[in-house]
N, C-alpha and C positions, 0 to 999 in steps of 0.2 A: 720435519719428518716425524711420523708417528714410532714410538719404541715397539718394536716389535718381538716383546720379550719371547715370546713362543712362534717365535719363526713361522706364522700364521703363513701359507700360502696365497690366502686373500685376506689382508691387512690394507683399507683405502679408507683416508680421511679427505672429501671432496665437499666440494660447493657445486650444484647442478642448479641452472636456470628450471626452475619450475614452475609453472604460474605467472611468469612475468616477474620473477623475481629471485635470487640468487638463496638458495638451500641447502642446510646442511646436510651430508649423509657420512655415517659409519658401518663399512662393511667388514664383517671379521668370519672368516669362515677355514675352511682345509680341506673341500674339493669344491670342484666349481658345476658336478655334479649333482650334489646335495639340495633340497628344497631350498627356497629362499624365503626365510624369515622376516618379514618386517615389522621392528616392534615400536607398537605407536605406546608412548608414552603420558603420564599421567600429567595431575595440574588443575587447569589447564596452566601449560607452564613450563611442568617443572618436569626436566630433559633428564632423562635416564639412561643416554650417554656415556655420563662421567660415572655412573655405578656398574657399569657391564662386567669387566674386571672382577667383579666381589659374588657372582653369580651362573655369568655365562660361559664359562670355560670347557663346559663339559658340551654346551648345546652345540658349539663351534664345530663337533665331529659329525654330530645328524644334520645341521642346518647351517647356511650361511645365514647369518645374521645382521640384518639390516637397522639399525639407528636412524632415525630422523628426527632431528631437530625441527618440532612444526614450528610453523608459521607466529611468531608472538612471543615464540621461547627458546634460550642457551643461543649458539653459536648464529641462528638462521636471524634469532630477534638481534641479534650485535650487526650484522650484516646490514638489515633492513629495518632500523629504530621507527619506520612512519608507515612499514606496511601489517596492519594491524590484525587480529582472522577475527571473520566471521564463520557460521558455519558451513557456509556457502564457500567460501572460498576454502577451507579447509578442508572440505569435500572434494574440489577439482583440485588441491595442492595433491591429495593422496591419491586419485585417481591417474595426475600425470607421475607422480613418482612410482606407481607400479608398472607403468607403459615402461617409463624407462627402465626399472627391472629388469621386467619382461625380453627387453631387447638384448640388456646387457650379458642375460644369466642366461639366455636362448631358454626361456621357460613361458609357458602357457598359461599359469596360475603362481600367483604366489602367495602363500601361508602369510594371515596376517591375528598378529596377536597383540591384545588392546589389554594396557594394563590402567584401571582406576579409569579417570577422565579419557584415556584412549579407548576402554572397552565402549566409550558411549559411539566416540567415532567412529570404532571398529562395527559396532551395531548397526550402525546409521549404516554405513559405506555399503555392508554387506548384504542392505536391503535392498537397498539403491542399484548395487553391481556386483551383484550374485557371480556374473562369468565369469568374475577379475579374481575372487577365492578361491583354492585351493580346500582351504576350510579354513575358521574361526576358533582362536579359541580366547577364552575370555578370563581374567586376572583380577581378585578386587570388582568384578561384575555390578557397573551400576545399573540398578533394574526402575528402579519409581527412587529422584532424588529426597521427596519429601517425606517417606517410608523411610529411607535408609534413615535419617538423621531420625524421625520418631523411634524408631526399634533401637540403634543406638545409645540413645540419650535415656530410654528407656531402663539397658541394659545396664550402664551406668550406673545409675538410684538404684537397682539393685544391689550393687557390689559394693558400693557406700551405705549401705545400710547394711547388710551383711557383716562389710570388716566393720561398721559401729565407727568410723573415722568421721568425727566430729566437725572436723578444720574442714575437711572434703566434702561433705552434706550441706555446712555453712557456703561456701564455694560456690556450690549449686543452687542454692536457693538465693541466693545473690546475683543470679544469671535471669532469675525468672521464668517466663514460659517460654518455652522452646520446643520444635522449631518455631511454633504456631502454624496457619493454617496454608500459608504459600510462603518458599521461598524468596524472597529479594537477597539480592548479596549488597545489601547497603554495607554502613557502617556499624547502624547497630548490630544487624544480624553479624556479621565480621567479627564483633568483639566478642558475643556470645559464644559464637562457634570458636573461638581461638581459645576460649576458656573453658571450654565441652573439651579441646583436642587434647588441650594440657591434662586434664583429669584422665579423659581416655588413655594417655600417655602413661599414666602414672598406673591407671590399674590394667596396664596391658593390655586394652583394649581397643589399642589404635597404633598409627606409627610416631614414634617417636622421632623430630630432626634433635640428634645430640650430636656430641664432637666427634664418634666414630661416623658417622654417616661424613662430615666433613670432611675426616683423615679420609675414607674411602676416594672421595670426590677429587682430593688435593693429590694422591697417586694416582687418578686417572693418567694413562698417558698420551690422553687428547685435552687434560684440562689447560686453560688459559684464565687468566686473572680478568679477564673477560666475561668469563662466564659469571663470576660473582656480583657486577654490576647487573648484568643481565639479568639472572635471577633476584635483584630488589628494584628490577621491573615489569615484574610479571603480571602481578593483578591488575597495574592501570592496563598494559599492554593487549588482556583479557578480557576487558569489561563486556566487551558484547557477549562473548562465550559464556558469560557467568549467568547473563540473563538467559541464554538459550536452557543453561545446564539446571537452575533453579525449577523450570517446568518440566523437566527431560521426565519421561516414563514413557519404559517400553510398552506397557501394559495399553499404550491409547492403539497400536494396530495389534491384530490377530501373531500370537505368536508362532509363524508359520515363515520357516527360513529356508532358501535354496541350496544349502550350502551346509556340510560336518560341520556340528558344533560342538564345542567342548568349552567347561569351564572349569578351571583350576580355582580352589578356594582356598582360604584361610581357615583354620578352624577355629580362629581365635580371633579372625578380621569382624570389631564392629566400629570399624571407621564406615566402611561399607558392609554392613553385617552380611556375612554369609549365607544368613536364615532366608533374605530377602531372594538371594538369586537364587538360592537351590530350591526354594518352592517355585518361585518362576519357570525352573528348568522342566520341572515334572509338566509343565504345559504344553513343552515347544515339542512342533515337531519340523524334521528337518529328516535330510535322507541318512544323515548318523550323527550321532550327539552320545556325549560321555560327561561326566562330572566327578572329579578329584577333588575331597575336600581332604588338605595337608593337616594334619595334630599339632596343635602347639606352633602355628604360625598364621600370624597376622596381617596386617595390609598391605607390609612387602615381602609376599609370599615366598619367591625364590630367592630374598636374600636371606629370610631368618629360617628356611630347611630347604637350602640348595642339592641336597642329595636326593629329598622324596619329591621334589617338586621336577629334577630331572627324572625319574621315573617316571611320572604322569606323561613328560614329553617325548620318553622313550616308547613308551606304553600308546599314545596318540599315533607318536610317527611311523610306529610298526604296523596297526589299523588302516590307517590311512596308504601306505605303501602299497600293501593287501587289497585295500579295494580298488588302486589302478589297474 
C-alpha cells in the first residue's frame, strides 16, 4: 500500500499491461474531474516517480497526475529486465497508455508534459498524434542534441574563465574537443560528457545528482530498493534510445504543431540551455503556444522554484480551460 500522506482522493500505484508487457503507472490527483497530466520523464532512464513529492503537491489540485515508468527505466524496467525501448516501441507504449487514460478518466484528450529526454518523446508523439493532446508542454526542452551540448560547453569556458578557477580550466582542457561534430554516446564521448556535467554541476549550470536528490528518492512513498538496482541499469538498458537521441533535432521538420504549445524553462538550465529552445519557440506555430522562462532555476525546473514554476501551470491551465 502506497502512504497516502495527504489523503489524495486518487492515490494508485499499478502495473497495466501495455504494449505486450506489464508497466508502471502513478496517479496522484483530488478530483477525477481535473485534466489528466501525464508526465513523461527524463534520462532516458531516469524515472521521476520517486521525486513527485518534492514538487508536485500543488499540481494535484488543477490536474491528476499521471507517472510512467517508460519502457527501460525504475519500476516498469524491474518488471521486464529483457524488454528493452526502442523509439518505436516507446511510441506505441505512450500511445496505448493515453487510450487507457482516456478510458479510465472518461476524457478526450489528455495533457502531456515531457521533461528533458521525455520533451523529445513528448515532441515526437505530439507530431505523430496530434488528436491524442490536449496540449504540450515542454520542460528542460531538447531542441537540436548537438547545439545543446555546443552552447553548453560553450557557456561553461566562459564562467571558468571568468571566476579565473584554474583547477576547472585545467579540467577542461583535459576533456579536449567537445562535443565534436556528431554525437555517438560511446564511451569516450560518456566520459567527457560525465566530466562537462561535474563542472556544469559545480558552476550551477546544470543538475546536480547529490545526497539531497537521494534523501528526496528514499522518502518517496513508492520507493523500493529496487528501484536502485534499476537505475545502475539504465544506460545499457538505453542503448538504442541514446543512438536515436545523439541525432534527435527538431529543426530537421517544419516547426508546425497541431496542438497548444508551451514551454517552461530554466533560466539557468545549460544542461539543456534554455537559449536553444526559446529561440526555437519564436519559430513554431501552433494554434496557442506560451514560454515561461523561471529565474534562478535550472534543469530541474520545478524542483529548484516549485512556486513560480506552478504559476506557469496555473497560468497554462487557466488559457487552455478558456479556450474549450
Amino acid at each position: 500500500m502506497i502512504k497516502n500522506k495527504l489523503e489524495r482522493p486518487i492515490c494508485i500505484e499499478e502495473y497495466v499491461t501495455i504494449n505486450g508487457i506489464s508497466q508502471f503507472l502513478y496517479h496522484v490527483g483530488t478530483n477525477s474531474d481535473n485534466p489528466v497530466m501525464l508526465f513523461l520523464h527524463g534520462g532516458p532512464g531516469s524515472v521521476e516517480s520517486l521525486l513527485a513529492r518534492a514538487f508536485q503537491e500543488k499540481w494535484e489540485e488543477i490536474y491528476t497526475v499521471v507517472h510512467w515508468d517508460q519502457r527501460g527505466a525504475g519500476k516498469t524496467l524491474t518488471k521486464n529486465p529483457d524488454k528493452l525501448p526502442t523509439i518505436e516501441l516507446l511510441l506505441q507504449d505512450l500511445y496505448e497508455i493515453i487510450q487507457y487514460l482516456k478510458s479510465k478518466y472518461g476524457k478526450e484528450k489528455i495533457v502531456i508534459l515531457g521533461h528533458s529526454w521525455g520533451s523529445v518523446l513528448g515532441s515526437v508523439f505530439i507530431r505523430k498524434h496530434p488528436e491524442e493532446a490536449a496540449y504540450y508542454i515542454g520542460v528542460g526542452q531538447v531542441v537540436d542534441m548537438l547545439e545543446n551540448e555546443q552552447v553548453g560547453y560553450n557557456k561553461l569556458i566562459e564562467m571558468i574563465e571568468l571566476s579565473g578557477d584554474k583547477k576547472s580550466k585545467k579540467k577542461l582542457q583535459s576533456i579536449g574537443e567537445y562535443p565534436g561534430n556528431k554525437i555517438a554516446f560511446d564511451r569516450e564521448f560518456l566520459k567527457k560528457c560525465g566530466k562537462i556535467r561535474k563542472l556544469q554541476g559545480k558552476y550551477n549550470l546544470g543538475m546536480k545528482i547529490d545526497l539531497s536528490i537521494w534523501i528526496t528518492v528514499f522518502k518517496s512513498p513508492i520507493f523500493r530498493f529496487s528501484d536502485i538496482i534499476a537505475f545502475m541499469k539504465i544506460f545499457r538498458a538505453n542503448a538504442h534510445l541514446h543512438r536515436f537521441l545523439g541525432d534527435f533535432n527538431l529543426r530537421n521538420e517544419k516547426a508546425e504543431y497541431k496542438v497548444p504549445l508551451y514551454y517552461i524553462l530554466g533560466g539557468n538550465d545549460w544542461q539543456v540551455p534554455y537559449v536553444v529552445a526559446q529561440k526555437y519557440f519564436e519559430e513554431i506555430k501552433a494554434p496557442n503556444k506560451g514560454i515561461y522562462i523561471i529565474p534562478d532555476a535550472g534543469h530541474m525546473t520545478m524542483m529548484e522554484q516549485p512556486e513560480l514554476f506552478f504559476d506557469a501551470l496555473l497560468e497554462i491551465n487557466k488559457k487552455e480551460l478558456l479556450r474549450e
